[in-house]
C-alpha positions in Angstrom: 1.2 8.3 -7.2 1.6 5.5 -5.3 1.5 5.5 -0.9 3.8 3.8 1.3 1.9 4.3 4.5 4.6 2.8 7.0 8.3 1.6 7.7 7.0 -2.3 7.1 6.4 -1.6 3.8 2.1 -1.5 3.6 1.4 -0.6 0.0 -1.8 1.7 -0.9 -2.3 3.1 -4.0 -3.6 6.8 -4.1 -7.1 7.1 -4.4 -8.8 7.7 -7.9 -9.4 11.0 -8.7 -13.0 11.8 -8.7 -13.5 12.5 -12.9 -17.3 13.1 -14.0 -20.2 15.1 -15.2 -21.2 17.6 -12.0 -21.5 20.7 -13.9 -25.3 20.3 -13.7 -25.3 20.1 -9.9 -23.3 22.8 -7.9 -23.5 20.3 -5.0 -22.8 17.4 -6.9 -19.3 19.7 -7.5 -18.6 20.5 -4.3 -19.0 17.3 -3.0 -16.3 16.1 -5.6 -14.2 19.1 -4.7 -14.2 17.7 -1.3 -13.4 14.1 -2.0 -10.4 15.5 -4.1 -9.5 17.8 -1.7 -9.6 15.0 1.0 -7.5 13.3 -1.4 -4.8 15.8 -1.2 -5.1 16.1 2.5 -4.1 12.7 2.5 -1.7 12.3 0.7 0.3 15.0 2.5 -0.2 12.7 5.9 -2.8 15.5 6.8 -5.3 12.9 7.8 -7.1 14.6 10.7 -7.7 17.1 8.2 -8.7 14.5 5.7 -11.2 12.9 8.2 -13.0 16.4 8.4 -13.0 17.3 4.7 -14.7 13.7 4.1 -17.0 13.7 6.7 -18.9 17.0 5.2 -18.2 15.5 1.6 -20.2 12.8 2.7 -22.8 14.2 4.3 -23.3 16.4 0.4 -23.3 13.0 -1.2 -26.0 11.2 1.4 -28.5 14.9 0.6 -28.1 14.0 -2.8 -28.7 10.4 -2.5 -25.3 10.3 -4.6 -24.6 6.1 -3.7 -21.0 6.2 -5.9 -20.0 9.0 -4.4 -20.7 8.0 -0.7 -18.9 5.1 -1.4 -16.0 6.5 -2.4 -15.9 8.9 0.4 -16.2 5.9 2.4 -13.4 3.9 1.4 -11.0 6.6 1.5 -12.4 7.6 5.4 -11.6 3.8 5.8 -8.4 4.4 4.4 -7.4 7.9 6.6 -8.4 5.8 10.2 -6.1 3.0 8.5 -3.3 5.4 8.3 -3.8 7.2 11.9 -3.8 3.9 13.3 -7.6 3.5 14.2 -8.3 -0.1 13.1 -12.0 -0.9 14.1 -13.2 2.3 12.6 -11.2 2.0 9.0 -12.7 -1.7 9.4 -16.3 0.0 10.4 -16.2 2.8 6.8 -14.5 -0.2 4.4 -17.8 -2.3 5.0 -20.0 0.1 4.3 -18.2 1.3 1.1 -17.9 -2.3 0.0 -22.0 -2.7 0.3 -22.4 0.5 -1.6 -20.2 -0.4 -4.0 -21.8 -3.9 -4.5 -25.0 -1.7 -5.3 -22.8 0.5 -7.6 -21.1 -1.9 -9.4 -18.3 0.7 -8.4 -15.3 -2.1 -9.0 -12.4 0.1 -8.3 -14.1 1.3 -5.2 -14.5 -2.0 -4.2 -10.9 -3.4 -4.5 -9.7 -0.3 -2.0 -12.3 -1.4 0.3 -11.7 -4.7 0.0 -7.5 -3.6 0.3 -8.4 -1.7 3.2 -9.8 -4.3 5.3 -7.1 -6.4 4.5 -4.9 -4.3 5.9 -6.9 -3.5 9.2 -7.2 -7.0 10.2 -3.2 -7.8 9.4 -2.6 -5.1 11.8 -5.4 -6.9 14.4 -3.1 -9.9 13.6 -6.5 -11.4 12.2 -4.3 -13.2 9.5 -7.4 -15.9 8.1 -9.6 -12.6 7.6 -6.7 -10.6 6.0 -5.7 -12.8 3.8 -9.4 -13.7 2.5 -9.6 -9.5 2.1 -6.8 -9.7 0.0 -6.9 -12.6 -2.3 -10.7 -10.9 -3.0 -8.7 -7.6 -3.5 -6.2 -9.0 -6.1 -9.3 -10.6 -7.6 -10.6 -7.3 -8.7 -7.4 -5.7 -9.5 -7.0 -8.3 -11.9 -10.5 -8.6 -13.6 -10.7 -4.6 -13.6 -7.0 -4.6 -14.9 -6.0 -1.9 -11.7 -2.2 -2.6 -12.0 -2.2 0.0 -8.8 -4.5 -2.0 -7.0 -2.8 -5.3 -8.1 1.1 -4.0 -7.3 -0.7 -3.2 -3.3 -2.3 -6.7 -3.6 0.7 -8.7 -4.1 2.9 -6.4 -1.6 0.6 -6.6 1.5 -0.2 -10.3 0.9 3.6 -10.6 1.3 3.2 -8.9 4.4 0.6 -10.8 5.5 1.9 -14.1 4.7 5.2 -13.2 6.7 3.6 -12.0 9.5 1.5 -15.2 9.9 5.0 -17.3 10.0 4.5 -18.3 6.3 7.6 -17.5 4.5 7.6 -19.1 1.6 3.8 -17.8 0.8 5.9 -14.5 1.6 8.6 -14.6 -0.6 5.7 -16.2 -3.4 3.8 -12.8 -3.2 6.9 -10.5 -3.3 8.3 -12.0 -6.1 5.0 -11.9 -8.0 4.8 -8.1 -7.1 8.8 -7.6 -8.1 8.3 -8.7 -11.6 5.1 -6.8 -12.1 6.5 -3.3 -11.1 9.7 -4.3 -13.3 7.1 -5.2 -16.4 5.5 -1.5 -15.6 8.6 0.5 -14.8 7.5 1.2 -11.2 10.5 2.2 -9.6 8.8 3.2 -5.8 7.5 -0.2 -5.4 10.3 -2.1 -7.0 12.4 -0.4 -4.0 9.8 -1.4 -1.6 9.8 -4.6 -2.4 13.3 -5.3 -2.7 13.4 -3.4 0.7 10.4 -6.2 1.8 12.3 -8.6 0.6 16.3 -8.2 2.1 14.3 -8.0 5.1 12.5 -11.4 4.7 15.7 -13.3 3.9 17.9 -11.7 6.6 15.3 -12.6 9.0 15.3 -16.1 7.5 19.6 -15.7 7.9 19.4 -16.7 3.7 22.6 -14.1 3.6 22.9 -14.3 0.1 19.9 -13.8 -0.8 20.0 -10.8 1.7 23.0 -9.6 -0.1 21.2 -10.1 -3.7 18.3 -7.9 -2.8 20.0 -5.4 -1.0 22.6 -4.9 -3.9 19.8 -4.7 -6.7 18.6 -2.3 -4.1 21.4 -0.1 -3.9 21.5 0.3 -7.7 18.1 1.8 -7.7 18.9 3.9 -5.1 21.8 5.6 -6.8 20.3 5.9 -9.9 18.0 8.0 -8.0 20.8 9.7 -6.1 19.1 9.3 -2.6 22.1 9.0 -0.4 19.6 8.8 2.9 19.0 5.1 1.4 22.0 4.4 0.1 23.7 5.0 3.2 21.5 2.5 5.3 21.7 -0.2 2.4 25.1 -0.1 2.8 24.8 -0.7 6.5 22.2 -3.3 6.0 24.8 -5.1 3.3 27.6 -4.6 6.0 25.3 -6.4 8.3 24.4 -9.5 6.2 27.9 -9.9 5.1 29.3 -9.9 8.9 26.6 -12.8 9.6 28.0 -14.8 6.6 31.8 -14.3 7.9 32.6 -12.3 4.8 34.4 -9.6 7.2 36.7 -8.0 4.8 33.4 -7.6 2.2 31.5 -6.0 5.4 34.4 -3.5 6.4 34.2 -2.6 2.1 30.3 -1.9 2.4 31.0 0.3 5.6 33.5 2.0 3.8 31.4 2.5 1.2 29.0 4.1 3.4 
């Protein structure tokens, strides 16, 4: 499962189940029934739940001197502050999961960490430190071969890019991340993208290319049969067509709507 935290578009792929030996260990179990639970709680946008359910899963994995697990447990606490909004404190648990997991050797653990700070620091419109998070984050991705990890990669530096006034690093990044989830079949963050996209050029007034997105868009969408979408990509194609004079192809999207 993939996670679209937010209407701009942040990508974060769903934590990593927690797989393993424990049966020797009831605690060792229970703190992995925890993290997994916290998962769930999560991904459900139950994240004050999720903040509770982690905190006793890692106070389990500290009694056991469990480093991987605490780690874990870390990044996805950094994760659940991300996604309440609570920047300094997701910042605060993703440094202390990325020094555990520089002890582990815990790589997937440390490209969320590293994806999490990233993220933080775009929304502290830190831009020099969110992009350095990121380009470390696709780093991993890569080298561990986390298509997840590298599809959120690709998609945030996007965002990151654009928000820092660079559009062409922008519009670099999304079309790096387009392709990828077209090679893998991803149809949730082929949407996104495309949706990330539109957005970019009709900011930019690139009308056609708004148009080009939008209609790829709208193709997905139906195949999909989610009329919620189609409905506003038909608004947002009635809108780009207006700005290019194309009246009489604006009043056909609206009646299309």
């Amino acid at each position: 499962m993939n996670d679209f935290l937010e209407e701009q578009g942040t990508f974060v792929p769903a934590a990593d189940r927690v797989w393993g030996d424990n049966a020797l260990d009831p605690r060792k179990q229970e703190a992995d029934r925890l993290l997994e639970k916290a998962i769930e709680q999560h991904q459900i946008r139950r994240c004050q739940a999720a903040l509770k359910t982690l905190r006793q899963a890692i106070d389990l994995y500290q009694t056991l001197t469990d480093l991987q697990g605490e780690g874990r447990a870390l990044s996805s606490l950094g994760l659940a502050h991300y996604a309440l909004g609570n920047y300094a404190e997701a910042i605060a648990y993703s440094q202390q999961s990325l020094a555990i997991s520089h002890l582990t050797l815990d790589r997937r653990t440390q490209r969320q960490a590293l994806g999490n700070l990233g993220n933080a620091y775009r929304h502290l419109e830190d831009y020099a430190r969110a992009i350095e998070y990121k380009l470390q984050s696709l780093k991993v991705a890569r080298e561990i071969a986390d298509i997840r990890g590298e599809l959120a990669a690709l998609n945030n530096l996007g965002m990151v890019y654009r928000a820092a006034g660079n559009e062409a690093q922008a519009i670099a990044y999304y079309q790096q991340c387009l392709d990828l989830a077209r090679r893998h079949q991803d149809i949730q963050v082929e949407r996104q993208v495309l949706r990330n996209l539109g957005n970019l050029h009709h900011g930019l007034a690139n009308y056609g290319q708004t148009i080009a997105c939008y209609e790829q868009l709208l193709r997905l969408v139906r195949q999909q049969h989610d009329r919620p979408a189609e409905a506003l990509i038909l608004k947002n194609l009635a809108s780009a067509a207006h700005a290019m004079g194309n009246y009489a192809q604006a009043i056909a999207y609206q009646k299309r709507g």
